[in-house]
C-alpha positions as CSV (number, residue, x, y, z in Angstrom):
1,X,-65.0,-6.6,-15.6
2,X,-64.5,-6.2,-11.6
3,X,-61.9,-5.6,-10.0
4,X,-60.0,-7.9,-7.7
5,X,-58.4,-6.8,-5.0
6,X,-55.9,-9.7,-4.5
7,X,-52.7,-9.3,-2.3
8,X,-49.2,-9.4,-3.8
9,X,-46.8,-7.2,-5.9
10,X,-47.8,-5.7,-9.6
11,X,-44.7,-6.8,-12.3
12,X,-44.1,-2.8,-11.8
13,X,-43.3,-3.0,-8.4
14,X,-41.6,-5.7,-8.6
15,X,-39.2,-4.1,-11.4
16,X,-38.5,-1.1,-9.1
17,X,-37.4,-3.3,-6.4
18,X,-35.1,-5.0,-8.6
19,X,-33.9,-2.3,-9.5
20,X,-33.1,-0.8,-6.6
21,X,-31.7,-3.5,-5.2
22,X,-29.1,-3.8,-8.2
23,X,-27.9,-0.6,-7.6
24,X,-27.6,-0.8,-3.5
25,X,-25.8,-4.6,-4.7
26,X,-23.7,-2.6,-7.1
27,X,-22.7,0.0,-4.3
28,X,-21.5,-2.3,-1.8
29,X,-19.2,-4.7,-4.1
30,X,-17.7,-1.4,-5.7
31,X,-17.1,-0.6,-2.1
32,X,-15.3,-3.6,-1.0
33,X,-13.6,-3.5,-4.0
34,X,-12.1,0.0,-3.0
35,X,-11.7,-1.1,0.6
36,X,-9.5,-4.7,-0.8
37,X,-7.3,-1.9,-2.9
38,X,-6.6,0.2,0.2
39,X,-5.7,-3.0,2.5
40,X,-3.7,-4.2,0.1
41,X,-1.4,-0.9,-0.6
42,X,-1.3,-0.4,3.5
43,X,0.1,-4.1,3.4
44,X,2.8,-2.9,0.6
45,X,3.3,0.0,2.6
46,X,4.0,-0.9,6.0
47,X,6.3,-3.8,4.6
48,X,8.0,-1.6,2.6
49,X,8.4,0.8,5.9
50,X,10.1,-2.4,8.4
51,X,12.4,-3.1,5.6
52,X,13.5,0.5,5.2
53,X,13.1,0.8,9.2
54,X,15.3,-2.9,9.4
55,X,18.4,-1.5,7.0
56,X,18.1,1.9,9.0
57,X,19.1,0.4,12.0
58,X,21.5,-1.8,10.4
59,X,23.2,1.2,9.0
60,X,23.3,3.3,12.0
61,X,24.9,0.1,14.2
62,X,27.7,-0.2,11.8
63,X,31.1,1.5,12.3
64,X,31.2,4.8,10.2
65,X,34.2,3.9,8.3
66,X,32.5,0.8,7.1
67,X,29.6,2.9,5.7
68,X,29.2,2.4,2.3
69,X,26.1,2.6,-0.2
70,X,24.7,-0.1,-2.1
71,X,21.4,-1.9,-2.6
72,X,19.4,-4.8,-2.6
73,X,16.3,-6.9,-3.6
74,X,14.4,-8.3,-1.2
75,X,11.0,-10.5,-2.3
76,X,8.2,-11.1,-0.4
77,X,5.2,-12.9,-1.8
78,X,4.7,-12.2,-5.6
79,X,6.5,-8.0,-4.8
80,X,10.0,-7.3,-5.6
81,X,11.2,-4.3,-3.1
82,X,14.1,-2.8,-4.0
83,X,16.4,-1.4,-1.6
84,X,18.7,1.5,-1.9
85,X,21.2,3.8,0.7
86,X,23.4,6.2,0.0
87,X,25.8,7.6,2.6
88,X,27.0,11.0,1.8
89,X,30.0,12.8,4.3
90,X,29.6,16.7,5.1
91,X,32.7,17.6,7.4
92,X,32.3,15.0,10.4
93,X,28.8,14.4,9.4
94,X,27.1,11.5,7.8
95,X,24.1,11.7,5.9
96,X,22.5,8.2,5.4
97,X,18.9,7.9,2.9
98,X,17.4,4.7,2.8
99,X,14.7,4.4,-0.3
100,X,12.6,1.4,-0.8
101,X,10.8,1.0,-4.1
102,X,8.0,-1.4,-5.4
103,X,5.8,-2.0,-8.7
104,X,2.7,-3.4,-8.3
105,X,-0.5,-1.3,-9.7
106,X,2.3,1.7,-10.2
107,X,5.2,2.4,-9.0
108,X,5.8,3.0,-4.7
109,X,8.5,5.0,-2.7
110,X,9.4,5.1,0.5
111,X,12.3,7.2,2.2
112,X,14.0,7.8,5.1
113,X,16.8,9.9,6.3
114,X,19.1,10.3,9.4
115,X,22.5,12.2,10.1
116,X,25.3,10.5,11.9
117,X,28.2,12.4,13.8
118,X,31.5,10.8,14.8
């Protein structure tokens, strides 16, 4: 029997590139995947932040003896964020703590905290 030495790809080479190739494929989509998670919880995050950041400000422009704590819900999209500030009074000093909490894929915190002086 002869040899023939005909151009083109055995079935093994071909099986190795197919391979290979499902693995580089599998890579990349388990990369986006990763880099859709991260977008999404810098979304949550930074909205989370200008509501905290918005109630702030609202807090520090109101008269300090109308300062009281409370809390709220605020929705955006399919998220629930919960609101929460608590004013606390050391001698002529006002401690106000603004949390804002969410649940998707776990639970998420954000605080901040600023003093107020008469």
């Amino acid at each position: 029997m002869k040899k023939q030495n005909k151009p083109g790809f055995t079935l093994i080479e071909l099986l190795i590139a197919v391979f290979i190739l499902s693995v580089v494929l599998l890579a990349i989509s388990s990369m986006v995947y990763s880099v859709m998670q991260a977008t999404s919880n810098s979304k949550e995050t930074s909205t989370a932040t200008t509501l905290m950041q918005d109630k702030m400000e609202t807090l520090k422009n109101t008269r300090l003896t109308s300062l009281t704590p409370g809390n709220d819900s605020v929705q955006l999209g399919n998220i629930d964020y919960l609101r929460q500030w608590s004013i606390s009074t050391t001698g002529n000093i006002r401690t106000i703590n603004v949390t804002v909490n969410w649940i998707n894929r776990g639970s998420h915190t954000v605080t901040m905290t600023t003093l107020r002086g008469d």
